[in-house]
mmCIF file of the C-alpha atoms, coordinates in Angstrom:
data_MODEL
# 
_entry.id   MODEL 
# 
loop_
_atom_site.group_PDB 
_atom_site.id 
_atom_site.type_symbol 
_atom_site.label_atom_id 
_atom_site.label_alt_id 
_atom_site.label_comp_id 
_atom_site.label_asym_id 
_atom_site.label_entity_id 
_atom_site.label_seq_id 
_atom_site.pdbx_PDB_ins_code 
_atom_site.Cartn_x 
_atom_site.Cartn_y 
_atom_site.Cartn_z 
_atom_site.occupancy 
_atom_site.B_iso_or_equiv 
_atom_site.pdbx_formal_charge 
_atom_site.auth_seq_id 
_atom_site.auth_comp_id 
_atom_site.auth_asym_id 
_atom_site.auth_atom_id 
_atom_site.pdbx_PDB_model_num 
ATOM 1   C CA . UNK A 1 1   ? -34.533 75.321  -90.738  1.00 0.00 ? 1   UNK A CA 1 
ATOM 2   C CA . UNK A 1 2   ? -32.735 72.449  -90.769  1.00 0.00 ? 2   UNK A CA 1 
ATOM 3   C CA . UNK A 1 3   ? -29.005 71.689  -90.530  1.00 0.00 ? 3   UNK A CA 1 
ATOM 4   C CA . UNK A 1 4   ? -27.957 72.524  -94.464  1.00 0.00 ? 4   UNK A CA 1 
ATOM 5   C CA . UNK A 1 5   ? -31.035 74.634  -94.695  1.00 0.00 ? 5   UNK A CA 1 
ATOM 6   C CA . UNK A 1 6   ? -30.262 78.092  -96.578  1.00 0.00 ? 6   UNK A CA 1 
ATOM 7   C CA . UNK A 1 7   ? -32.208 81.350  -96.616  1.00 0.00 ? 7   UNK A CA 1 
ATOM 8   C CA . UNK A 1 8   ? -33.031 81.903  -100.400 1.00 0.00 ? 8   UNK A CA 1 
ATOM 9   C CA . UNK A 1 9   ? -33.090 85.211  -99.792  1.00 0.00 ? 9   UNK A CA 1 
ATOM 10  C CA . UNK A 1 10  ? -30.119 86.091  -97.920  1.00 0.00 ? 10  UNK A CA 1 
ATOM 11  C CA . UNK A 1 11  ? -28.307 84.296  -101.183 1.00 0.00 ? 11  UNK A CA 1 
ATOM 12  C CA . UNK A 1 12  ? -30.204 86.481  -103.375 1.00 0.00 ? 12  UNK A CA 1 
ATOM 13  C CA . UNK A 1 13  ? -29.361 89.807  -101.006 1.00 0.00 ? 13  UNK A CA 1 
ATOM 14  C CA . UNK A 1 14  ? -25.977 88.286  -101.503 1.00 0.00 ? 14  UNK A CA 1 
ATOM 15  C CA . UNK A 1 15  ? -25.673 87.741  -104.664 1.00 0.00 ? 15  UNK A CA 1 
ATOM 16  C CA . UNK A 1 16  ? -26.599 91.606  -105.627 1.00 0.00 ? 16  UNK A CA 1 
ATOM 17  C CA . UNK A 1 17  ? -24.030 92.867  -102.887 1.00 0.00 ? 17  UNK A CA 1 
ATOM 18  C CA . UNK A 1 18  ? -21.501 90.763  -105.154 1.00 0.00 ? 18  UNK A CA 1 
ATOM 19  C CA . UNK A 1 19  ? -23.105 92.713  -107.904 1.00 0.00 ? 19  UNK A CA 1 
ATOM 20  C CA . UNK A 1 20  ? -23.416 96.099  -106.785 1.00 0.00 ? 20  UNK A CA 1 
ATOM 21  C CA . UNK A 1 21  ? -19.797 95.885  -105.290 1.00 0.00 ? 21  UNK A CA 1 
ATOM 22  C CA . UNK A 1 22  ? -18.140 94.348  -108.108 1.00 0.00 ? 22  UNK A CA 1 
ATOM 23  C CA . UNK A 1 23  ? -16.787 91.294  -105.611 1.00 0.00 ? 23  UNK A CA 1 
ATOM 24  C CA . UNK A 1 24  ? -15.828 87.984  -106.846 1.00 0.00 ? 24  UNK A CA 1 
ATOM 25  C CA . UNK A 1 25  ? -16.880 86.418  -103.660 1.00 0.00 ? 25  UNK A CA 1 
ATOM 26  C CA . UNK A 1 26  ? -18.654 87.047  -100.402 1.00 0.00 ? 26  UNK A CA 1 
ATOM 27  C CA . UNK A 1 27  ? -18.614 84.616  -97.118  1.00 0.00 ? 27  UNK A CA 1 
ATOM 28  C CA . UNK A 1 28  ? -21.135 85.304  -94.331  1.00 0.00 ? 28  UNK A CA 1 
ATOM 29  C CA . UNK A 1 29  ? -20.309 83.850  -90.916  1.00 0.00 ? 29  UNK A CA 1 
ATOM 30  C CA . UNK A 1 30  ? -22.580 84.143  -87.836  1.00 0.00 ? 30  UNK A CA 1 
ATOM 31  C CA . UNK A 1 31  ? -24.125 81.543  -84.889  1.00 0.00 ? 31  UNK A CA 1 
ATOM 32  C CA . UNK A 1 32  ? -21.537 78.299  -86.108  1.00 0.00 ? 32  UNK A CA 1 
ATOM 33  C CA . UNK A 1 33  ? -22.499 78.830  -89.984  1.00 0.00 ? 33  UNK A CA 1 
ATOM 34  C CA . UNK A 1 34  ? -21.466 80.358  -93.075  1.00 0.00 ? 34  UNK A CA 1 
ATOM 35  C CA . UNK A 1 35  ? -23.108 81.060  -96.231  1.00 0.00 ? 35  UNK A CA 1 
ATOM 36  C CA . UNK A 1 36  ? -20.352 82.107  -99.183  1.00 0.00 ? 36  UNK A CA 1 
ATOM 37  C CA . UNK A 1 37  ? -21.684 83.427  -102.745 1.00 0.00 ? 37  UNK A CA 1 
ATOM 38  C CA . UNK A 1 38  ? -18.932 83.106  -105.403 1.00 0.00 ? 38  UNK A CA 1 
ATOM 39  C CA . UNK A 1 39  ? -19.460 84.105  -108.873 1.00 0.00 ? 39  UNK A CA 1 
ATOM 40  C CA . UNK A 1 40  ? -16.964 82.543  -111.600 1.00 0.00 ? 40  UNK A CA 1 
ATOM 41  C CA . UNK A 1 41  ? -15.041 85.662  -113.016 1.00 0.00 ? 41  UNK A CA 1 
ATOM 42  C CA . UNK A 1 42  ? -15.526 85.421  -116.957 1.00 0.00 ? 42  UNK A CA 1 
ATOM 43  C CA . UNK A 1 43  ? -12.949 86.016  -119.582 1.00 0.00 ? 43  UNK A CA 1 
ATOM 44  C CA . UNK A 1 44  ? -13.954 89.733  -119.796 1.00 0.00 ? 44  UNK A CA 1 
ATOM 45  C CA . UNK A 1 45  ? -14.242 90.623  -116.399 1.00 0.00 ? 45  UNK A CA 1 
ATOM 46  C CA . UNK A 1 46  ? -11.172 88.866  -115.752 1.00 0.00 ? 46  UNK A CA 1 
ATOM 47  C CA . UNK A 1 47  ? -9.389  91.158  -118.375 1.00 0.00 ? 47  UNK A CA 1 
ATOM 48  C CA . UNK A 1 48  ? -9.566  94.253  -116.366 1.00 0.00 ? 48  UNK A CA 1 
ATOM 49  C CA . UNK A 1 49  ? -9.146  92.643  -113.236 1.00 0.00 ? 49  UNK A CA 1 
ATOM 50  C CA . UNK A 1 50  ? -5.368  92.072  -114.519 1.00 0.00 ? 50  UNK A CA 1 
ATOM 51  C CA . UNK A 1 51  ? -5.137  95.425  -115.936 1.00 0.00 ? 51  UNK A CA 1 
ATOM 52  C CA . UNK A 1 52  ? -5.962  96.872  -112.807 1.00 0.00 ? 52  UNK A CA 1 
ATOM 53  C CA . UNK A 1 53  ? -3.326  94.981  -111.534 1.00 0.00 ? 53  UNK A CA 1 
ATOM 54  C CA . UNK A 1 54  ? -0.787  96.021  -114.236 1.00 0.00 ? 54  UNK A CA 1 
ATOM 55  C CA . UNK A 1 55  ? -1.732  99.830  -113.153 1.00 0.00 ? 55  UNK A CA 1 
ATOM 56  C CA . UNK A 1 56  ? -1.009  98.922  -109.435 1.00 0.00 ? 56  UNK A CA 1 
ATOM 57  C CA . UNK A 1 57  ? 2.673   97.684  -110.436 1.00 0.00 ? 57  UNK A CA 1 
ATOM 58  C CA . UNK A 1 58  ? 3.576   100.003 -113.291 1.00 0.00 ? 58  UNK A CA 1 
ATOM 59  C CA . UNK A 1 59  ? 2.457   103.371 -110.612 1.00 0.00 ? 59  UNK A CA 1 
ATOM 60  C CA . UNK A 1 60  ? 5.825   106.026 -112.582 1.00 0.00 ? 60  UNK A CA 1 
ATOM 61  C CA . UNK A 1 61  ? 6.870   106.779 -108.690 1.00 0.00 ? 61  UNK A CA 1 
ATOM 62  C CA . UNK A 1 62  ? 7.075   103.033 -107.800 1.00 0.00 ? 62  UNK A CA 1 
ATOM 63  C CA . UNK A 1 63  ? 8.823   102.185 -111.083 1.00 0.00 ? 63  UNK A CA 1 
ATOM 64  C CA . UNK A 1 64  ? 11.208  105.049 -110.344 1.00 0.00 ? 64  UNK A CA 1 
ATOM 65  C CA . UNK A 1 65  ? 11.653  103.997 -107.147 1.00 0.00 ? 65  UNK A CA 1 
ATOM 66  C CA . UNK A 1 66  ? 12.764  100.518 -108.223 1.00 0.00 ? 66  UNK A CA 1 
ATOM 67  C CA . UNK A 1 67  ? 15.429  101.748 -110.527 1.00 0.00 ? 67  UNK A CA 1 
ATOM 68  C CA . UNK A 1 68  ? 16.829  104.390 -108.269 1.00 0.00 ? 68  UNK A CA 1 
ATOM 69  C CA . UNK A 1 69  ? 17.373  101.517 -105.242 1.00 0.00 ? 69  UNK A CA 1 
ATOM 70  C CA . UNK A 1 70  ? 18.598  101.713 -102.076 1.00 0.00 ? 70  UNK A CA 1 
ATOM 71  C CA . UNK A 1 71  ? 22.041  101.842 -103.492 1.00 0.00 ? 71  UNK A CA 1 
ATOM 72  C CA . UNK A 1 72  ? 21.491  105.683 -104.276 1.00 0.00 ? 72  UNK A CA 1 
ATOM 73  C CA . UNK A 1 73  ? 23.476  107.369 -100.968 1.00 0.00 ? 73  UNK A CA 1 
ATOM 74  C CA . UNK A 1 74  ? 20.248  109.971 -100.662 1.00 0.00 ? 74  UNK A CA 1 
ATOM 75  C CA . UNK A 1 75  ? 17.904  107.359 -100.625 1.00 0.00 ? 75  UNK A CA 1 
ATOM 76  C CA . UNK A 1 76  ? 15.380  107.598 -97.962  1.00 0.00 ? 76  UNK A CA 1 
ATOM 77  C CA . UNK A 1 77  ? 13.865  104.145 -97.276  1.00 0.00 ? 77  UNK A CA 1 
ATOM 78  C CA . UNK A 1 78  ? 10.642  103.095 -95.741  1.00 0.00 ? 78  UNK A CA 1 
ATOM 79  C CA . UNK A 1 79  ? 11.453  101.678 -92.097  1.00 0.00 ? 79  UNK A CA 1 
ATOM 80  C CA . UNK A 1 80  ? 7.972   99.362  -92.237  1.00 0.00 ? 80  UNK A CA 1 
ATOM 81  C CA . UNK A 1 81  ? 5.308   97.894  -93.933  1.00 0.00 ? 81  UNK A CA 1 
ATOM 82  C CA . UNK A 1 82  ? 2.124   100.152 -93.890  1.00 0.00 ? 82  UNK A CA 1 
ATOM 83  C CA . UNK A 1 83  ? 0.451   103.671 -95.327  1.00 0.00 ? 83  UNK A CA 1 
ATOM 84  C CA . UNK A 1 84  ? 2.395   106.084 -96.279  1.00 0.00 ? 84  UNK A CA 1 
ATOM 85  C CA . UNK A 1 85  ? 0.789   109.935 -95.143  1.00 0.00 ? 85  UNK A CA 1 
ATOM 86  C CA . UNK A 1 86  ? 2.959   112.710 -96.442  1.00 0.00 ? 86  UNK A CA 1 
ATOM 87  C CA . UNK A 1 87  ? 1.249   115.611 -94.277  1.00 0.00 ? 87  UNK A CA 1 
ATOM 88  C CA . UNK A 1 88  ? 0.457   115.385 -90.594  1.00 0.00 ? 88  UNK A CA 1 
ATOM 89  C CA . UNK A 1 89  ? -3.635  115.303 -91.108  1.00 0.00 ? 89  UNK A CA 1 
ATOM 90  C CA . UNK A 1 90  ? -5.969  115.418 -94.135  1.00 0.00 ? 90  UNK A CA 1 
ATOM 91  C CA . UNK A 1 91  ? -5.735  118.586 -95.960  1.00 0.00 ? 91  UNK A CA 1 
ATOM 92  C CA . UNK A 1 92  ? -2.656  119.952 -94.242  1.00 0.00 ? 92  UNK A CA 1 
ATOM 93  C CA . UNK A 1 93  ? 0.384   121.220 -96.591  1.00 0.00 ? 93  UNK A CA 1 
ATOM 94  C CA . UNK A 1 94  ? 2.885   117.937 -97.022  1.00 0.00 ? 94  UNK A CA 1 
ATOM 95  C CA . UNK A 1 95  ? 5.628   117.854 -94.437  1.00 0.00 ? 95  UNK A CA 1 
ATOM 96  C CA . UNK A 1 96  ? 8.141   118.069 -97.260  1.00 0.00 ? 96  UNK A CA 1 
ATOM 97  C CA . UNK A 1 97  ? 8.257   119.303 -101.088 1.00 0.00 ? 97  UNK A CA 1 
ATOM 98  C CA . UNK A 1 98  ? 11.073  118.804 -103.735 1.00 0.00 ? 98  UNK A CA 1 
ATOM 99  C CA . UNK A 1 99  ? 13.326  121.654 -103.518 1.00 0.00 ? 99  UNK A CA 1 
ATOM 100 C CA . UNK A 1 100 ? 12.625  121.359 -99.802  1.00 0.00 ? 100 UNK A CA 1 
ATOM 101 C CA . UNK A 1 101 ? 16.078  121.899 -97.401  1.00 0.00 ? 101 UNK A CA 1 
ATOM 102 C CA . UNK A 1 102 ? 15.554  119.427 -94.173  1.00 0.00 ? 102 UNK A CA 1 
ATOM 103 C CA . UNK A 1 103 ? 17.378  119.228 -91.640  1.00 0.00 ? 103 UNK A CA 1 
ATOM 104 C CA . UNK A 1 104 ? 18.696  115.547 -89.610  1.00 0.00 ? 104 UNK A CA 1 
ATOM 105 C CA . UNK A 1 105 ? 16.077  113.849 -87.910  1.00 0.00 ? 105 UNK A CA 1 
ATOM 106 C CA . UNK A 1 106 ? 12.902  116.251 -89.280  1.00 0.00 ? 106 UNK A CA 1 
ATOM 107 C CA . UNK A 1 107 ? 9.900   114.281 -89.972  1.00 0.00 ? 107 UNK A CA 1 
ATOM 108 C CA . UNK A 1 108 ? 9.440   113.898 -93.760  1.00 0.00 ? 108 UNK A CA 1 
ATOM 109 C CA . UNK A 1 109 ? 6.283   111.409 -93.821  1.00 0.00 ? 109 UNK A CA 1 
ATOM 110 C CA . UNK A 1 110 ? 4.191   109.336 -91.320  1.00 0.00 ? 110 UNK A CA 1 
ATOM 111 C CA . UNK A 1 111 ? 3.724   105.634 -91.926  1.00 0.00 ? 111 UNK A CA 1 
ATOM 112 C CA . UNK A 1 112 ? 0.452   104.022 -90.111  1.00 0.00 ? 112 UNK A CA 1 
ATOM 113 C CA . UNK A 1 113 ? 1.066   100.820 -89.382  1.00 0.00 ? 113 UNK A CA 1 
ATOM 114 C CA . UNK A 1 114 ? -1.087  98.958  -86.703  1.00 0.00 ? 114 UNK A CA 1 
ATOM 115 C CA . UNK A 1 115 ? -2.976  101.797 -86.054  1.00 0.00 ? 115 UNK A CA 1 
ATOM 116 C CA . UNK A 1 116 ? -0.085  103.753 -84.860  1.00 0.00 ? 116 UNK A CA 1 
ATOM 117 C CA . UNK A 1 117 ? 1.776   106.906 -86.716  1.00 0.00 ? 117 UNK A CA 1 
ATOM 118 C CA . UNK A 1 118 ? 5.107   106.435 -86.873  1.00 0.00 ? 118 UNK A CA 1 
ATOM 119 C CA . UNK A 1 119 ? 7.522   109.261 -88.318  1.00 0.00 ? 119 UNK A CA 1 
ATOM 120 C CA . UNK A 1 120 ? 9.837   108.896 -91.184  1.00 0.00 ? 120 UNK A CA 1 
ATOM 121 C CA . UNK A 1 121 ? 12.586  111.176 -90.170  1.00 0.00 ? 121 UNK A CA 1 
ATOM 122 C CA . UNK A 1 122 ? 15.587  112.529 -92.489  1.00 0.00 ? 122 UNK A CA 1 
ATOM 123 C CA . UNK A 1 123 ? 18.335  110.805 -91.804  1.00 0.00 ? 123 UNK A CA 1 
ATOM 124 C CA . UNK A 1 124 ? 20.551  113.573 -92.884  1.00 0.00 ? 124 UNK A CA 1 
ATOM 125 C CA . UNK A 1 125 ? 20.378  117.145 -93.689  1.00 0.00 ? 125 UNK A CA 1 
ATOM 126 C CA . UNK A 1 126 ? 19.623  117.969 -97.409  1.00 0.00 ? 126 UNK A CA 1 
ATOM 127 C CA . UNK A 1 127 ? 17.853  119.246 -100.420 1.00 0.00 ? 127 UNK A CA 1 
ATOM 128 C CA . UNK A 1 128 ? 14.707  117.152 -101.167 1.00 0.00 ? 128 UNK A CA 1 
ATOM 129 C CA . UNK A 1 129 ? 15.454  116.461 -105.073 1.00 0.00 ? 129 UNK A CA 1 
ATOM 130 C CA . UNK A 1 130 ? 12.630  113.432 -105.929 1.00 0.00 ? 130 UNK A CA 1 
ATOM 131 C CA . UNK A 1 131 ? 9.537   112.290 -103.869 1.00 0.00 ? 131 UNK A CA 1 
ATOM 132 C CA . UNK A 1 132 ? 8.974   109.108 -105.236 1.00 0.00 ? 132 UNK A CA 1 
ATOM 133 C CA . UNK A 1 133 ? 6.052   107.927 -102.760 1.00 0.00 ? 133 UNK A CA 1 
ATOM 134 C CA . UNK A 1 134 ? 2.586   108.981 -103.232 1.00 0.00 ? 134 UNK A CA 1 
ATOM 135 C CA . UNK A 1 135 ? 0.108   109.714 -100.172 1.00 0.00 ? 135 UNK A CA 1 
ATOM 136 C CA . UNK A 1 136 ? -2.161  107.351 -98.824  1.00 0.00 ? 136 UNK A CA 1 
ATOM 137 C CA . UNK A 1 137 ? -0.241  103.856 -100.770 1.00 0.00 ? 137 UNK A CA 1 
ATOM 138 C CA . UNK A 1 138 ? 0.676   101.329 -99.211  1.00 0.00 ? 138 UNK A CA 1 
ATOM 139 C CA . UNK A 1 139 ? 4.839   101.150 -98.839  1.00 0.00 ? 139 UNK A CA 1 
ATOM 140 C CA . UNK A 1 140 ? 6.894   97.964  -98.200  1.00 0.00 ? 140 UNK A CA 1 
ATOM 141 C CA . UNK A 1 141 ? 10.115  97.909  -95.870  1.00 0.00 ? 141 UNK A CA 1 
ATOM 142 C CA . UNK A 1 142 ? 13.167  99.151  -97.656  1.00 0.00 ? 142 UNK A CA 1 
ATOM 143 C CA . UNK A 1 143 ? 11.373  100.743 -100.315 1.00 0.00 ? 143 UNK A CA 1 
ATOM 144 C CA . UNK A 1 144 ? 12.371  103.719 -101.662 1.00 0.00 ? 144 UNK A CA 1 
ATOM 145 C CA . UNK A 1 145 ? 10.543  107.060 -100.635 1.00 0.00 ? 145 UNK A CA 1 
ATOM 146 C CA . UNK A 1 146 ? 12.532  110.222 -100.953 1.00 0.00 ? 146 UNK A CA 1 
ATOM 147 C CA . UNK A 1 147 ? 15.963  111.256 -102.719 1.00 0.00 ? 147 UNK A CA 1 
ATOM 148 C CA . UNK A 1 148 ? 17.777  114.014 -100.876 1.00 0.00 ? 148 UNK A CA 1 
ATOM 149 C CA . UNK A 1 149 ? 20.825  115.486 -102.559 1.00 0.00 ? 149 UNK A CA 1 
# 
């Protein structure tokens, strides 16, 4: 093959991967080359695409979360960026449940970030009242995660 030679059928092998996966876009880079299949997103697939999106942004605990703020003196706040875990390992009971009492410094969630755990403890004792972060989401710093009363 020559310099701008392309494998018709690694496009084609591409091009269902794009298909089968629902992707807009796939780039393959190996040995100082690159291949990229692209497919231009039509009016109707771009629809739900933005819908999707919509979902993503109007999630009831993150919409709650934004009115409550960080101005709410209970407000528990997310130290990082990262996943949010609210039990200690996959199928485990959650570290914390509204009506919960905690006590100063117990761990309430687990945020991976990096590839590291990192606890979310209470930073005072108190009733858990609202749990307004969901397991497995991604949480930004500062955002709002747990109300204690």
């Amino acid at each position: 093959m020559g310099l701008f030679d392309v494998d018709p059928e690694l496009v084609r092998k591409l091009a269902r991967l794009l298909d089968e996966t629902g992707l807009g876009e796939i780039e393959l880079k190996a040995f100082g080359r690159s291949v990229r299949v692209a497919r231009e997103a039509t009016r109707a697939e771009a629809a739900p695409a933005a819908e999707r999106a919509e979902k993503t942004t109007s999630d009831p605990a993150r919409v709650l979360a934004q009115r409550v703020g960080t101005g709410h003196p209970g407000a528990v706040t997310s130290p990082m960026v990262g996943t949010l875990y609210v039990a200690p390992e996959p199928g485990a009971a959650p570290f914390v449940a509204v009506g919960d009492t905690v006590k100063k410094g117990q761990t309430l969630f687990v945020i991976e970030a990096m590839k590291t755990m990192n606890p979310v403890p209470a930073p005072k004792a108190g009733k858990v009242a609202k749990i307004l972060a969901s397991n497995e989401t991604p949480v930004e710093y500062g955002e709002v995660l747990l109300i204690l009363e």
